[in-house]
C-alpha positions as CSV (number, residue, x, y, z in Angstrom):
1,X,80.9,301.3,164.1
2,X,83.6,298.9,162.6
3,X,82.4,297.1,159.6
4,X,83.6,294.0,159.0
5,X,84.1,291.4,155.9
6,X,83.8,288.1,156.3
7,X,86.1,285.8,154.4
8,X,85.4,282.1,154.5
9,X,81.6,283.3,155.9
10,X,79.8,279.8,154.9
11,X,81.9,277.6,156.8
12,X,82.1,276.5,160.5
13,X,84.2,279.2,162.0
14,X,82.5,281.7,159.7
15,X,79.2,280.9,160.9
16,X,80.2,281.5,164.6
17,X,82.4,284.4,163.9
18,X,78.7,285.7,162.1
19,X,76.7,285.1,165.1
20,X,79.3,287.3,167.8
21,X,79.7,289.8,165.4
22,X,75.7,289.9,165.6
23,X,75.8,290.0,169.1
24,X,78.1,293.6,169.4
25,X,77.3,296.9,169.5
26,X,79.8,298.7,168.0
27,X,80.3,296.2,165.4
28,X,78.4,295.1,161.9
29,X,79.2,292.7,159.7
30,X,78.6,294.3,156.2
31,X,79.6,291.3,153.3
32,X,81.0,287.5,153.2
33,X,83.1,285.8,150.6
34,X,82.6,282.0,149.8
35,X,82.2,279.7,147.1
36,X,79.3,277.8,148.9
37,X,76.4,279.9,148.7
38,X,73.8,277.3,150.2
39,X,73.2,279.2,153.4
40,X,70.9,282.3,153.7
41,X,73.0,284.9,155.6
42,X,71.6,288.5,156.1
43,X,74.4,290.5,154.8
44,X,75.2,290.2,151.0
45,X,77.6,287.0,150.2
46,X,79.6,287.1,147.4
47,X,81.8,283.7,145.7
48,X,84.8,285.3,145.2
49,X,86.3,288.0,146.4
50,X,87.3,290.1,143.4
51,X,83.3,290.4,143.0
52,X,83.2,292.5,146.5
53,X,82.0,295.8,146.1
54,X,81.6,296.4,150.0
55,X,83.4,299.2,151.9
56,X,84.6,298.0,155.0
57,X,87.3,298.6,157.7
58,X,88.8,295.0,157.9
59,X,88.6,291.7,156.5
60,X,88.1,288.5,159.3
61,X,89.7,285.3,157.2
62,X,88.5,281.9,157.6
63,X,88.8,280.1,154.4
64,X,91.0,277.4,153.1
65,X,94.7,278.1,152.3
66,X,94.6,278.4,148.4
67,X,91.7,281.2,148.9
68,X,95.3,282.7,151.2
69,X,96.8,284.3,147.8
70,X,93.7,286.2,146.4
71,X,92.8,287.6,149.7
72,X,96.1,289.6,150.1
73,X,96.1,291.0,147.1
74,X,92.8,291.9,147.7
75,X,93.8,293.3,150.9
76,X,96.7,295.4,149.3
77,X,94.5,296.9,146.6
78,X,91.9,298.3,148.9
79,X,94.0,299.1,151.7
80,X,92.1,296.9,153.8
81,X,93.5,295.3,157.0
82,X,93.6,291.5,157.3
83,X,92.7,289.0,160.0
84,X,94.5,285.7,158.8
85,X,93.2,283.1,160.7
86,X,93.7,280.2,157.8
87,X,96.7,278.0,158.7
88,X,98.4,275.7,156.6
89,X,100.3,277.9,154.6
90,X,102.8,277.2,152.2
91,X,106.5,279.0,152.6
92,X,105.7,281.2,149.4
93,X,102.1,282.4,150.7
94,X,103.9,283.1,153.7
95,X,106.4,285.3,152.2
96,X,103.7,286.8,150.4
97,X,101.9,287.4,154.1
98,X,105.2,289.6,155.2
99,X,105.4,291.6,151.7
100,X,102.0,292.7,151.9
101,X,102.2,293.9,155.3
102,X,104.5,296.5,153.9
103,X,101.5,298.2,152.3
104,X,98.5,297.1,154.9
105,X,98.2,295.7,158.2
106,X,98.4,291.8,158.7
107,X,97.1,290.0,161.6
108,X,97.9,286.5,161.8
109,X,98.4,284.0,164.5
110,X,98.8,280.0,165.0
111,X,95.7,280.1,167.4
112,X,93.6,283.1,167.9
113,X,92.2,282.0,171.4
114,X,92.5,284.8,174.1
115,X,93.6,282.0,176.5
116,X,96.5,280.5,174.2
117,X,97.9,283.3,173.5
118,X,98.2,284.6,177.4
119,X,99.6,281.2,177.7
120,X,102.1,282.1,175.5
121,X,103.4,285.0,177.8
122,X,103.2,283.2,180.9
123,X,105.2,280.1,179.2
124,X,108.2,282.5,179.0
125,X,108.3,283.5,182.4
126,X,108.0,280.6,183.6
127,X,110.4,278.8,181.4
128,X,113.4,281.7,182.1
129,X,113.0,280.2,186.1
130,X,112.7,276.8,186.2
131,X,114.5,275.7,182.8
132,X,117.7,277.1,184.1
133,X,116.7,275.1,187.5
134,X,116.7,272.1,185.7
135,X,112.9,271.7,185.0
136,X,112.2,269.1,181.9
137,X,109.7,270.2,179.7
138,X,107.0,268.0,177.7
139,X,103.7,269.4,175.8
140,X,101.2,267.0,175.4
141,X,98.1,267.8,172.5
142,X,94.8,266.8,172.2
143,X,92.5,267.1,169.2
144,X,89.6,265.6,167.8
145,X,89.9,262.3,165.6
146,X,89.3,264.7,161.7
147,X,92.6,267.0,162.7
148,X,95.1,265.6,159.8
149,X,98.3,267.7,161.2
150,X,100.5,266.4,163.9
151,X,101.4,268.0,166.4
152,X,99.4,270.8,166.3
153,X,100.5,274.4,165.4
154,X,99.1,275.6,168.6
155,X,101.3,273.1,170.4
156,X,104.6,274.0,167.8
157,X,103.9,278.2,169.1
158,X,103.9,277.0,172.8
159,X,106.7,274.9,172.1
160,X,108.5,278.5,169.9
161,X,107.4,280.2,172.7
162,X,109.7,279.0,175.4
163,X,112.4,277.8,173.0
164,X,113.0,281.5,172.1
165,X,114.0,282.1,175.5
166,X,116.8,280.3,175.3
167,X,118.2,281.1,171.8
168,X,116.3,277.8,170.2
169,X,118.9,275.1,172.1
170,X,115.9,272.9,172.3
171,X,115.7,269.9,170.3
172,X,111.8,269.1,169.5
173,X,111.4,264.9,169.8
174,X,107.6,263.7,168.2
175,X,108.8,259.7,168.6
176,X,110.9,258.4,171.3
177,X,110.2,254.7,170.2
178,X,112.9,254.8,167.4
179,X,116.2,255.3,170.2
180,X,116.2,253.9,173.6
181,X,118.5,256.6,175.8
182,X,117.8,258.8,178.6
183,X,116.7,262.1,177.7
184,X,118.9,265.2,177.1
185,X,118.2,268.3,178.9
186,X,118.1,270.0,175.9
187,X,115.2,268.1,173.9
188,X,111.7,268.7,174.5
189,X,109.0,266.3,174.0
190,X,105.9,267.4,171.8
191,X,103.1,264.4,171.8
192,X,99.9,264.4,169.7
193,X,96.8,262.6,170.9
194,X,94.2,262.2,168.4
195,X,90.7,260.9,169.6
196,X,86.5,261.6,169.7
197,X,85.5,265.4,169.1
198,X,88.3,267.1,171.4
199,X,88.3,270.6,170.2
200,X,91.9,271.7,171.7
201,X,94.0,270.7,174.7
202,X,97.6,271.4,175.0
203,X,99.8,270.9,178.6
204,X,102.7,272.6,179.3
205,X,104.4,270.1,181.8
206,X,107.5,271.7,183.6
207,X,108.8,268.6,185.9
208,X,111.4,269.0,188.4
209,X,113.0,267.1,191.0
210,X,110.0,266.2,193.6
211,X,107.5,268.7,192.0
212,X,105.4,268.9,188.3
213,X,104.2,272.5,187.2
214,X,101.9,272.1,184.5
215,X,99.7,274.8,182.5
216,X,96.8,274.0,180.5
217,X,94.6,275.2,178.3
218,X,91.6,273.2,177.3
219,X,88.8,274.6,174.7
220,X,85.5,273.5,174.3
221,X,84.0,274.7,171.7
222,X,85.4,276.5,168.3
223,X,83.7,279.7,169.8
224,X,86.9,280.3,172.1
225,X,89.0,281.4,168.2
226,X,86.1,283.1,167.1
227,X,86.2,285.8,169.9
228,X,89.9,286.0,169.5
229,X,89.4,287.2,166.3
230,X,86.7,289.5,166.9
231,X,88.9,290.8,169.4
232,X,91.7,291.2,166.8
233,X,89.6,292.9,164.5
234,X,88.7,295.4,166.8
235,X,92.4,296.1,167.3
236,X,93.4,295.9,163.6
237,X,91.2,298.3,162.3
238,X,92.5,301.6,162.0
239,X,96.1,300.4,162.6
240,X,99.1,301.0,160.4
241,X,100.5,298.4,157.8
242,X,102.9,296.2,159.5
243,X,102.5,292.4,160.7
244,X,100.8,291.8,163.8
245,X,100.3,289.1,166.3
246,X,97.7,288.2,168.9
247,X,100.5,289.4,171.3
248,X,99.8,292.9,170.4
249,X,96.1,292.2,170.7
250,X,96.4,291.1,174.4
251,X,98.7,293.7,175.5
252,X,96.6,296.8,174.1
């Protein structure tokens, strides 16, 4: 049985990460940390993290960024590996992310969807055949009208992902409105659409000469991240200190 902390355990993605957890076998979830403690859970909750007394084989994080610092050195003091799902980190935090996964292992990722990050492999195979064949490339994102970032970070890692197959030559454009000239094979066009509830939609449009690949991912519900990192907890626990990626989860 892996027992599992729950950082962040009060708030949307806590709550459904609660109720899959419930749902497996060889999995319990034995304490939460959050500062909001108006929801009845039944494993013990505490409001910060220092005050957690719980033994446990990892730690799932869903909290807000400024909860980020605490947790790791949480993390490094009780030797306990780390699913960091909280984005918006600062450069420092994200240095801190890399030193502490000298002592404990670190899982983090820009989108913990099982879908995404398969995506992510596929977008390098196809990219090393049909960017040398003179393929443009455009990602178009989707979110719901609350999402204050633009574009998204899930769209930036798709973007990261094929860009690293060709030594980062490509030049990210957000806004073509400001200079009115033909394209240059080497930029690629990230667009951010922002409208209604949309939980996550990202194309990956590959457009040649007579033909349009495209790959897309499209998720409905916030439930799609929370079995990704389920998933990755099952894989982190037990594992060595280093950092980790949802790479490593998918090709276990």
């Amino acid at each position: 049985m892996i027992k599992i902390i729950m950082h962040g355990c009060n708030g949307k993605m806590g709550q459904v990460i609660a109720g899959l957890i419930r749902d497996e076998e060889d999995l319990s979830l034995v304490a939460g940390i959050d500062p909001y403690q108006g929801i009845v859970n039944p494993f013990p909750v505490f409001s910060t993290i220092e005050q957690c007394d719980i033994e446990a084989d990892v730690i799932i994080d869903f909290a807000s960024a400024s909860a980020a610092d605490g947790l790791l050195d949480y993390c490094v003091q009780k030797k306990l590996p780390c699913v960091l799902c909280t984005t918006g980190l600062s450069e420092e935090t994200l240095n801190k992310v890399k030193e502490a996964s000298r002592q404990v292992a670190i899982l983090k990722s820009a989108n913990m969807s099982l879908g995404i990050n398969t995506l992510l492999k596929l977008l390098k195979e196809a990219a090393a055949v049909l960017a040398p064949a003179g393929f443009d490339i455009e990602i178009v994102e989707k979110h719901h009208n609350l999402k204050v970032d633009a574009p998204s970070g899930t769209a930036l890692a798709l973007a990261d992902s094929i860009n690293e197959e060709f030594n980062n030559e490509y030049e990210y454009i957000y806004d073509r409105s400001s200079k009115r000239e033909k394209r240059s094979k080497k930029e690629m066009g990230i667009m951010a659409v922002r409208g209604g509830t949309i939980v996550g939609d990202h194309d990956v449009i590959f457009a040649g000469t007579d033909e349009v690949i495209t790959f897309s991912h499209t998720a409905y519900s916030k439930a799609v991240f929370g079995k990704g990192a389920v998933q990755a907890a099952r894989f982190l626990a037990g594992q060595p200190a280093g950092l980790y990626d949802m790479s490593h989860v998918i090709s276990r």
